[in-house]
PALUMTI-128173 format. One line per 10 residues: number of its first residue (from 1); their letters; for each residue y, x, z of N, C-alpha, C. Coordinates in nm, 2 decimals, m for minus. Example, Ala and Ser with C-alpha at 12.3 -4.5 7.8 and 13.67 -1.06 7.14 Angstrom:
2
1 = as = m0.57:1.32:0.78:m0.45:1.23:0.78:m0.33:1.32:0.78 ~ m0.22:1.28:0.71:m0.11:1.37:0.71:0.00:1.29:0.79
//
This chain:
142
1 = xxxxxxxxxx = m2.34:m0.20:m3.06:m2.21:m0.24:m3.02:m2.19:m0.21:m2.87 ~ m2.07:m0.13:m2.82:m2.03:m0.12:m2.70:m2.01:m0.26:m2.64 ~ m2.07:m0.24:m2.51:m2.04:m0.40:m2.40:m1.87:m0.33:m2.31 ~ m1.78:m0.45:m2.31:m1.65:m0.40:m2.21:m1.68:m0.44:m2.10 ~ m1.69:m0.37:m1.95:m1.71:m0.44:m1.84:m1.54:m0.44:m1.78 ~ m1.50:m0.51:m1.76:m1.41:m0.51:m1.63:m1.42:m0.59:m1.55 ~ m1.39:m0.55:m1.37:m1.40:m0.64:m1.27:m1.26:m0.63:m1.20 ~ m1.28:m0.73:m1.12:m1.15:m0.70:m1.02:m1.19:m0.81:m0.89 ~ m1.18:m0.76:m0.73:m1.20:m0.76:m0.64:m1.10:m0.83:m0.56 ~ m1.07:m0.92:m0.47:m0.94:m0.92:m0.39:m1.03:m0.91:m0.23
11 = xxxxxxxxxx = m1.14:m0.82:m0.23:m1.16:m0.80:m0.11:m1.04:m0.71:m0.05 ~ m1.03:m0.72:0.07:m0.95:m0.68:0.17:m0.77:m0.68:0.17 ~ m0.77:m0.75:0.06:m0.62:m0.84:m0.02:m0.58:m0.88:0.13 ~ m0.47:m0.81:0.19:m0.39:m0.96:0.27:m0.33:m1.05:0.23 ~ m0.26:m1.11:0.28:m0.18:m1.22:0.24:m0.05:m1.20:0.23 ~ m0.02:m1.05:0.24:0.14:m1.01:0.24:0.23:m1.05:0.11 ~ 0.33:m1.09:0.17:0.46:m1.10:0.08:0.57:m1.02:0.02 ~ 0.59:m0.99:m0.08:0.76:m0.95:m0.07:0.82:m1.01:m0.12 ~ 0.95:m0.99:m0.05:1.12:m1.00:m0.03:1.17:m0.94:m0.06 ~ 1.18:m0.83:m0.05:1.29:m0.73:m0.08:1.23:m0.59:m0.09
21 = xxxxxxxxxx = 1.33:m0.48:m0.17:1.23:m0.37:m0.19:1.21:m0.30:m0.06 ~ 1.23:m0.33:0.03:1.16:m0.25:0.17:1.04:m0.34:0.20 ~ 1.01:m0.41:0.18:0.89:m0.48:0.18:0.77:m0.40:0.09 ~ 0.83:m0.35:m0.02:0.76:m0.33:m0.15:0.74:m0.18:m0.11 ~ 0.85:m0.09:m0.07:0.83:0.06:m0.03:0.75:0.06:0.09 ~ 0.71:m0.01:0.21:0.63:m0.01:0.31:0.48:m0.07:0.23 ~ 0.45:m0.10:0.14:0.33:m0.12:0.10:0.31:0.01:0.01 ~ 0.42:0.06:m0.06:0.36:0.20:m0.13:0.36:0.33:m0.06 ~ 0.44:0.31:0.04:0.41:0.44:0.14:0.24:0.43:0.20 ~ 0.25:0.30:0.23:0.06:0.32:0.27:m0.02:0.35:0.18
31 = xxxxxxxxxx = m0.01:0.39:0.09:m0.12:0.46:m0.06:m0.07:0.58:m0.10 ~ 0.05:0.61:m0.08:0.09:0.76:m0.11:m0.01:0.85:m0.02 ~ 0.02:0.98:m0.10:m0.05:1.08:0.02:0.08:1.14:0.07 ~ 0.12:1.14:0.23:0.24:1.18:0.23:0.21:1.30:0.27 ~ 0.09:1.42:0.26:0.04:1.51:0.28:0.11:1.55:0.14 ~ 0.16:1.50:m0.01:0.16:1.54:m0.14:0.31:1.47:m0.20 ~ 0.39:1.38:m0.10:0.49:1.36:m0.10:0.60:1.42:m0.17 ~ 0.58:1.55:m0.12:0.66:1.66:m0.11:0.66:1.75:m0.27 ~ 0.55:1.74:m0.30:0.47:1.86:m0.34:0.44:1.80:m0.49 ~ 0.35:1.66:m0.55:0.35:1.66:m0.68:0.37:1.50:m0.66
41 = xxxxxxxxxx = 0.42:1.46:m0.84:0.49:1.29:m0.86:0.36:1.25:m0.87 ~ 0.34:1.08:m0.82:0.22:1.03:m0.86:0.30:0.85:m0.85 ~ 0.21:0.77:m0.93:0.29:0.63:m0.98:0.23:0.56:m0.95 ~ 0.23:0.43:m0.89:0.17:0.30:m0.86:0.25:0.20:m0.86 ~ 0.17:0.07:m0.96:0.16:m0.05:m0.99:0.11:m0.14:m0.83 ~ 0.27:m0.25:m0.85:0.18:m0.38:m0.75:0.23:m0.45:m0.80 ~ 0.10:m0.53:m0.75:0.07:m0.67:m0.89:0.07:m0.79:m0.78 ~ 0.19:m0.85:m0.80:0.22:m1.00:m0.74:0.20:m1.13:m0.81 ~ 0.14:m1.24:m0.73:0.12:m1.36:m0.80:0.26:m1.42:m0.79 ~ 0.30:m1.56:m0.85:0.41:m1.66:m0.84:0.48:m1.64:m0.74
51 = xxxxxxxxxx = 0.43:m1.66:m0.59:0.46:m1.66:m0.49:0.54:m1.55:m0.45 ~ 0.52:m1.45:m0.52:0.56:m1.29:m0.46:0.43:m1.24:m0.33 ~ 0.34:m1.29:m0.36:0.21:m1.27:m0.27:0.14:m1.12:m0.32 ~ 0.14:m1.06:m0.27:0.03:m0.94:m0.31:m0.08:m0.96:m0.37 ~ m0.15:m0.92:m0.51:m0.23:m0.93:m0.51:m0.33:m0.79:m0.52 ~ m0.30:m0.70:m0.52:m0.29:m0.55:m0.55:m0.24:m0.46:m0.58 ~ m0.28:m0.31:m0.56:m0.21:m0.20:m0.59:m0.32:m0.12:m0.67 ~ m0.22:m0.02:m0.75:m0.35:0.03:m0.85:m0.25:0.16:m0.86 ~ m0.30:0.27:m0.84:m0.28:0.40:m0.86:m0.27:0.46:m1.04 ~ m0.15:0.48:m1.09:m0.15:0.46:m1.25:m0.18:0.60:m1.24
61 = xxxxxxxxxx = m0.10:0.71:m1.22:m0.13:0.85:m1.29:m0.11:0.97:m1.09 ~ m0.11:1.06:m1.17:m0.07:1.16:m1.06:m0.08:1.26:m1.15 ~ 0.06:1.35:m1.15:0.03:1.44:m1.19:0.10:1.55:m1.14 ~ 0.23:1.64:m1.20:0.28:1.73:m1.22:0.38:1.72:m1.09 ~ 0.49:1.87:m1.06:0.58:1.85:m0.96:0.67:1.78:m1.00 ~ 0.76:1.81:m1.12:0.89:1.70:m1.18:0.89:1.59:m1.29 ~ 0.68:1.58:m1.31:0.70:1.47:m1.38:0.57:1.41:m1.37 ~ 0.53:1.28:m1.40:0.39:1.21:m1.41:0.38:1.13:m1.57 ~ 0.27:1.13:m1.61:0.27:1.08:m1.78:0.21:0.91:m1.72 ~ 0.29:0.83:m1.80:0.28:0.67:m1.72:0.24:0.56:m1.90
71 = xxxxxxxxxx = 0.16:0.56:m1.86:0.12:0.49:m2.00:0.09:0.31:m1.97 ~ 0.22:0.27:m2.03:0.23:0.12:m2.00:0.10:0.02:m2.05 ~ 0.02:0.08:m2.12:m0.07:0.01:m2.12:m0.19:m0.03:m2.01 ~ m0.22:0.07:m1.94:m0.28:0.09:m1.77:m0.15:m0.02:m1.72 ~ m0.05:0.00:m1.68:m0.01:m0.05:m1.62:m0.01:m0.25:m1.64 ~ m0.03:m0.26:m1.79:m0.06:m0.40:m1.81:m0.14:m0.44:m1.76 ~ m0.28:m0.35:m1.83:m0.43:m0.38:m1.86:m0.46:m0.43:m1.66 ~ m0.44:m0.37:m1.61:m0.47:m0.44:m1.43:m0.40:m0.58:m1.39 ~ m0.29:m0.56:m1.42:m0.18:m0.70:m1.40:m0.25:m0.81:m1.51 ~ m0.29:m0.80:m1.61:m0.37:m0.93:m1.65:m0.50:m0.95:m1.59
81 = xxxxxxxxxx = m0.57:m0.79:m1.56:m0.69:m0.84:m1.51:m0.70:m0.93:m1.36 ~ m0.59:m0.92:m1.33:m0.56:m0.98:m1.17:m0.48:m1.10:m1.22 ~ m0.44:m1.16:m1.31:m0.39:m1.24:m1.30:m0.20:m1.26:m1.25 ~ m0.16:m1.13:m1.26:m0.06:m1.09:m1.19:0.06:m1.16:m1.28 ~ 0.17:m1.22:m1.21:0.31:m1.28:m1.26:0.45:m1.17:m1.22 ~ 0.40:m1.08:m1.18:0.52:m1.01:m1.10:0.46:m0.85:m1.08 ~ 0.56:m0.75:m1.16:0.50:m0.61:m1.11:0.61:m0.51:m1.06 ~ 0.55:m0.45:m0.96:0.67:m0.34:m0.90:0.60:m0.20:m0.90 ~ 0.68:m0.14:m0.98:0.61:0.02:m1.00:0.69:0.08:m0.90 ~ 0.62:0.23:m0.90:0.69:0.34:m0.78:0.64:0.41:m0.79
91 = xxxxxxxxxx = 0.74:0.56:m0.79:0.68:0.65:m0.82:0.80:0.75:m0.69 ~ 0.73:0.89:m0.71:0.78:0.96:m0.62:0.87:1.10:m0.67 ~ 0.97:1.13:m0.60:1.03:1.24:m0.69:1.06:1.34:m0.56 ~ 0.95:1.46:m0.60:0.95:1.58:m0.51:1.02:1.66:m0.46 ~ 1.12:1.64:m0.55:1.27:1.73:m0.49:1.33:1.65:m0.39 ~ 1.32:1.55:m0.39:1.42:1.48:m0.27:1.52:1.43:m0.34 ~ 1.53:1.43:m0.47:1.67:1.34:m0.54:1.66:1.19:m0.58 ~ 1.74:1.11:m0.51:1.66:0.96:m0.54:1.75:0.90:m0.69 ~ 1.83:1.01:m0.71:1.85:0.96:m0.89:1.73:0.93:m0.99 ~ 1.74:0.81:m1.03:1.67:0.78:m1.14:1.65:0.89:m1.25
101 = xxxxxxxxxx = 1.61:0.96:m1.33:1.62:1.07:m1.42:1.64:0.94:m1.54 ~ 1.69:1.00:m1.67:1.69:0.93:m1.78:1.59:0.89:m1.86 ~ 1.45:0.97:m1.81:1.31:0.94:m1.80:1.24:0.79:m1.75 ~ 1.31:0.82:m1.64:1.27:0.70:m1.56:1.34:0.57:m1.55 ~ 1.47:0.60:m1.65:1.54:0.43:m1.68:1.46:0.40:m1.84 ~ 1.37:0.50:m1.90:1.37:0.44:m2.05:1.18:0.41:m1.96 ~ 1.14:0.44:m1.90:1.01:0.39:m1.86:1.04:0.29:m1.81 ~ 1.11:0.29:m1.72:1.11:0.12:m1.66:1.15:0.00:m1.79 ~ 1.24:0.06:m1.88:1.26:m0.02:m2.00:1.18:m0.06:m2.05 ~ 1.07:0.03:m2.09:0.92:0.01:m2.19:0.83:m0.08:m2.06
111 = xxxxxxxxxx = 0.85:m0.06:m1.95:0.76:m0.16:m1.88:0.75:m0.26:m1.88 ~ 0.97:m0.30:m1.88:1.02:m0.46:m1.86:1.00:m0.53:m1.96 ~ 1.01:m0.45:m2.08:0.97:m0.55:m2.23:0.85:m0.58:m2.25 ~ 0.75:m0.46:m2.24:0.59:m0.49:m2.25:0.58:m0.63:m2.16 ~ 0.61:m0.64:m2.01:0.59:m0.73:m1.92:0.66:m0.85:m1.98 ~ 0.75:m0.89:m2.08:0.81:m0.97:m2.15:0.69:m1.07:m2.21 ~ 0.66:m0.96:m2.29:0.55:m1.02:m2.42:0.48:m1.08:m2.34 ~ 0.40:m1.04:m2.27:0.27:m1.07:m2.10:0.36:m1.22:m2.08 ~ 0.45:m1.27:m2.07:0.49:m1.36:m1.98:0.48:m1.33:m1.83 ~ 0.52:m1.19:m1.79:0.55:m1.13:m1.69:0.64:m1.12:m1.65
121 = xxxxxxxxxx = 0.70:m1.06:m1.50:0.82:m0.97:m1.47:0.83:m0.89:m1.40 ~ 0.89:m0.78:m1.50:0.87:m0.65:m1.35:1.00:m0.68:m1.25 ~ 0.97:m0.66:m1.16:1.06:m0.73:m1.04:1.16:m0.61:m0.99 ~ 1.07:m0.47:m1.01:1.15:m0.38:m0.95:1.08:m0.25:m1.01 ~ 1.13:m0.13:m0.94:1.10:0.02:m0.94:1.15:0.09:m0.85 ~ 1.06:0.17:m0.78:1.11:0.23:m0.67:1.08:0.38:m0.67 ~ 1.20:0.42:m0.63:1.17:0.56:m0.64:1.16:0.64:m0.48 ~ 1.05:0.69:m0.46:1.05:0.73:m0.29:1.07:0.86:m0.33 ~ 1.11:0.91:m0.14:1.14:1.06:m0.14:1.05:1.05:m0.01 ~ 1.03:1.21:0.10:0.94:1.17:0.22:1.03:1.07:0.33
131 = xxxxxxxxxx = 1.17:1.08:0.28:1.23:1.01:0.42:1.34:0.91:0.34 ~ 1.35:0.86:0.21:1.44:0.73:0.22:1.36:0.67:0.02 ~ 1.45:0.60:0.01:1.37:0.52:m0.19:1.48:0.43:m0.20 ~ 1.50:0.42:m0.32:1.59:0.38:m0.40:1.55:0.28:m0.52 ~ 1.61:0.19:m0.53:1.55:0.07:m0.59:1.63:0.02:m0.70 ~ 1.57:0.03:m0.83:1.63:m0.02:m0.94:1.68:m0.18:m0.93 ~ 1.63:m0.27:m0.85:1.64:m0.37:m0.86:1.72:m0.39:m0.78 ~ 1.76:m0.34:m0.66:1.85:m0.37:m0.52:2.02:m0.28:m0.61 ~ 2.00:m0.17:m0.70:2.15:m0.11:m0.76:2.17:m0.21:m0.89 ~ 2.07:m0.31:m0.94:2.14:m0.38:m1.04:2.10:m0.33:m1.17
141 = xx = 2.00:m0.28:m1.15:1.95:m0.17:m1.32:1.82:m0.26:m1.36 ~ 1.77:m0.38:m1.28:1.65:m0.43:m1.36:1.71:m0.58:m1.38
//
């Protein structure tokens, strides 16, 4: 029989909060590669306690120029391992269009329900460009 290991770390965790989605976009600009901003989409998960406290960021996929494959199961599987009550995804769109694609309103959909079942909430989604991001939560879509 296969053994499952998972761990999870809060070394170097600060104590940061968010408030608002510029709170949340200034924590995922520090993990983007903004060398690759431009160039191909890549997605990250942050996983907040009760408080709206940080408790990590997890890099879900990276892939293509106009698209990334996001499988909400990774996106769970971390937020339980951490004990997370709150998640804000973000992903990047290379053209520079901060419109949601119709892609990206039925993913966030499949996130907010999965996070349902969890006794979760996804709080937000943000979509960055190299110079501005656009927030599902701040236009009223989550």
């Amino acid at each position: 029989m296969n053994e499952i290991k998972l761990s999870y770390s809060r070394k170097g965790n600060c104590e940061r909060s968010i408030a608002s989605s510029r709170d949340a976009m200034e924590i995922f600009r520090e993990h983007f590669d903004g060398d690759e901003m431009d160039y191909r989409e890549s997605f990250f998960a942050l996983y907040l306690n009760q408080a709206n406290k940080v408790l990590g960021i997890k890099k879900i996929s990276e892939s293509g120029i106009s698209s990334t494959l996001v499988d909400v199961r990774i996106v769970l599987q971390a937020a339980l391992l951490c004990n997370a009550s709150g998640i804000i995804v973000a992903h990047n769109h290379p053209s520079g269009n901060l419109n949601p694609s119709s892609s990206d309103v039925k993913m966030t959909a499949q996130i907010k329900e999965a996070s349902k079942v969890m006794d979760m909430t996804l709080l937000d989604h943000v979509i960055l460009t190299s110079d501005s991001h656009y927030s599902f939560a701040d236009d009223g879509m989550i």
